[in-house]
N, C-alpha and C positions, 0 to 999 in steps of 0.2 A: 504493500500500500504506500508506503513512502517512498518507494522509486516512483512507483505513479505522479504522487504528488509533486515533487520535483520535476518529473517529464511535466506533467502540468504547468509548472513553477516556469520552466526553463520556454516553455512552447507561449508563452503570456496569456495561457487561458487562465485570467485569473478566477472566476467565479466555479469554474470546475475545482482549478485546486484547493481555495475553499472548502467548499462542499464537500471533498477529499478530509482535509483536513480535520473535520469535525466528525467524520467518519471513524479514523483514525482514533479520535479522541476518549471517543463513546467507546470504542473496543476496548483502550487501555483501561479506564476506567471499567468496563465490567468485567476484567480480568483481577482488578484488586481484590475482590470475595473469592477467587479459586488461588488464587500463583501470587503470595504477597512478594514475590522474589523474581517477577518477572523482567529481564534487562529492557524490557523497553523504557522500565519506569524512569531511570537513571536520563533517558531524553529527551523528558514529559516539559518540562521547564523550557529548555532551548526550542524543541517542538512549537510550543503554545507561545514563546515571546514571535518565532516567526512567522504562525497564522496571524497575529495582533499586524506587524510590519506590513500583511496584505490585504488586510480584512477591507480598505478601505477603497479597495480597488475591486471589492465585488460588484457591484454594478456596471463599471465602467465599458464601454463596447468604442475597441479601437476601430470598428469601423465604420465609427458614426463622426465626419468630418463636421458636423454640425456642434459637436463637443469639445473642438481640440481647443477652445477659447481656455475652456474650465480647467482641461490639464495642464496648462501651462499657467495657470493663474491659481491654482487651488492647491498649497503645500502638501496639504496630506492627499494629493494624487502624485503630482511630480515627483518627490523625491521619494516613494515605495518604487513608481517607475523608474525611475533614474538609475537607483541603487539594482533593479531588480536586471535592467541592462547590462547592466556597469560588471555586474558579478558574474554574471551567463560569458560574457566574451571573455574574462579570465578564464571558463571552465573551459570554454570553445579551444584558448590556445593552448591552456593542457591536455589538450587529445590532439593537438599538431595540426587544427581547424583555423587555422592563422587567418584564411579571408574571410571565414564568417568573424570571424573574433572580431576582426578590423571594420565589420562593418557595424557590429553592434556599436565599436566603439564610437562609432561616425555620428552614429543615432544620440548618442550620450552627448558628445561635444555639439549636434546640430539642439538638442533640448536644452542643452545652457544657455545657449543663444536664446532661444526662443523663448525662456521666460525670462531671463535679463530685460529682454527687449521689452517683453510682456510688464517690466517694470514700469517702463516710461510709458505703460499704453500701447503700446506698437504691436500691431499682430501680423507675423510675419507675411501671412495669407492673403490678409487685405491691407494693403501697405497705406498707411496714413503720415507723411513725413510733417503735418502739422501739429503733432504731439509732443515734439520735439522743440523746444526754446532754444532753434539757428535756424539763421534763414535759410532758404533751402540750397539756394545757391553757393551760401558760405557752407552747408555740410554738405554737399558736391565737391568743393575744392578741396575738403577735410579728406573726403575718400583718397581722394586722388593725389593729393601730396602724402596718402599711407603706403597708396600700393605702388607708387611712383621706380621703386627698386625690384621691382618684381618682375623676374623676366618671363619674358611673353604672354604677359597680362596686360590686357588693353583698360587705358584710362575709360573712366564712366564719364558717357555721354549726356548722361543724364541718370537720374535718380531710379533704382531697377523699379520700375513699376509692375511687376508682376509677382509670384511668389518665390520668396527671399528663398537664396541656396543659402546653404551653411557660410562661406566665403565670407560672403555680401554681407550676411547678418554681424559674422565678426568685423570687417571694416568697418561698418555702422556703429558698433559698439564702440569702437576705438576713436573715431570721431566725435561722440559724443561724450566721449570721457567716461566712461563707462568704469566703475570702483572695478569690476571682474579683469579687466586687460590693464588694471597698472604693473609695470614691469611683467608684462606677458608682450615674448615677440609676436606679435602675426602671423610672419616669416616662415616659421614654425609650421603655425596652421598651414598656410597656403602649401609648403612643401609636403605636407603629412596628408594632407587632400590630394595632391596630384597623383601622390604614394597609394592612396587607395583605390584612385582612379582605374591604375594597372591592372588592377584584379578583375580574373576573368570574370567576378560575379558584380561587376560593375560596367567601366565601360571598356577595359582592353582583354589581354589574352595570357597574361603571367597569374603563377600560382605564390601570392607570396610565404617569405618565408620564417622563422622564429624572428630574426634581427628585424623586421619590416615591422611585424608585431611589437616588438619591443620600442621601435621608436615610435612610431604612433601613439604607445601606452605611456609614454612618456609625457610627452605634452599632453596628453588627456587627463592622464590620472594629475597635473600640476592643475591646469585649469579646472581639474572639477574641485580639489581640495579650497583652490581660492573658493570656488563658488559655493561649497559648503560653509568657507570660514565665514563668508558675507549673510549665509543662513542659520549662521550658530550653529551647526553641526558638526561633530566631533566624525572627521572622514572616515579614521581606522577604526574605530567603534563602533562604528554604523554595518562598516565593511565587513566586519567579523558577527556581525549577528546575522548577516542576509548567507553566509557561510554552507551549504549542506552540507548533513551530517556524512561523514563515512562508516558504515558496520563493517565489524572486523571479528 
């Protein structure tokens, strides 16, 4: 049942792993009046703090675009998602799944974005650059004296008016001063984005490989810890409860 759950866990159906969950629950509990000595008891504790971590994500239906305001605006959705991504692409690259791993991570750094943004109003979806206190013109030139060193990336013509790439959203961010990119390169980004591009389950035809994983998780796991510090959340500790169990 707990492999279940985790395949549940790990696939984001979270309202199935729930329901798992408390399945789970009711068993160990009415195993206490036959087996007072049964090992599951010993993981009763860790078990039930990580249904609590998801519980708030039972309702939620990722494939209701009509929702995505809520999850990037509503803490106790974002950050169970976030953590629940963030932890899956570690598992992905210890089984040597380096491109799915890299693409969860994609997913991780493009939802910082997005609720950063989602600070100042901004939804990446339906672009409003009037939410923003610069003129529009003066945060155009903001972009473009950022990505100004960046090779083979063409200056913005204008303000993306369509829905925001990952990229986009951190030049934006950076423009506006954003607390999440002080002392964070860009640079970084934009290269660790090209890097994922490659992948065959993107837009080219390489399989990448542990080092590709590794620097990708680099700048990801820096930018997501700033972005936890700016949410009062304690990264490694968070980290280590969304953990699954090993039986041995």
């Amino acid at each position: 049942m707990l492999s279940n759950i985790y395949r549940l866990w790990d696939c984001l159906y979270f309202n199935e792993c729930i329901k798992e969950f408390e399945k789970l629950f009711s068993i160990i509990k009415a195993w206490r009046y036959v087996e007072k000595d049964l090992a599951a008891y010993k993981y009763y504790e860790t078990l039930y703090n990580q249904y609590r971590l998801i519980k708030p994500l039972e309702s939620i239906n990722l494939n209701d675009k009509n929702e995505e305001w809520e999850y990037i605006t509503n803490k106790e959705l974002y950050i169970p998602l976030m953590f629940s991504i963030y932890t899956n692409a570690l598992r992905r690259s210890e089984e040597g799944k380096n491109d799915v791993a890299i693409l969860l991570l994609y997913r991780v750094l493009e939802l910082i974005a997005q609720v950063r943004l989602a600070k100042n109003g901004f939804n990446v979806s339906l672009p409003d650059y009037s939410v923003f206190n610069i003129d529009k013109l003066e945060l155009l030139s903001r972009m473009n004296e950022n990505i100004k060193h960046f090779k083979n990336f063409k200056t913005y013509a204008e303000l993306p008016n369509n829905s925001i790439a990952l990229f986009d959203a951190y030049v934006i961010l950076k423009a506006i001063e954003d607390e999440l990119i002080e002392g964070i390169n860009i640079g970084m980004i934009y290269s660790n984005v090209k890097l994922r591009n490659k992948s065959i389950f993107a837009h080219g035809f390489g399989i990448l490989s542990n080092n590709d994983f590794d620097k990708f998780h680099e700048i990801v796991r820096k930018i997501f810890i700033r972005f936890c510090d700016l949410e009062s959340i304690n990264f490694k500790s968070v980290c280590g409860n969304y953990k699954f169990i090993l039986l041995s």
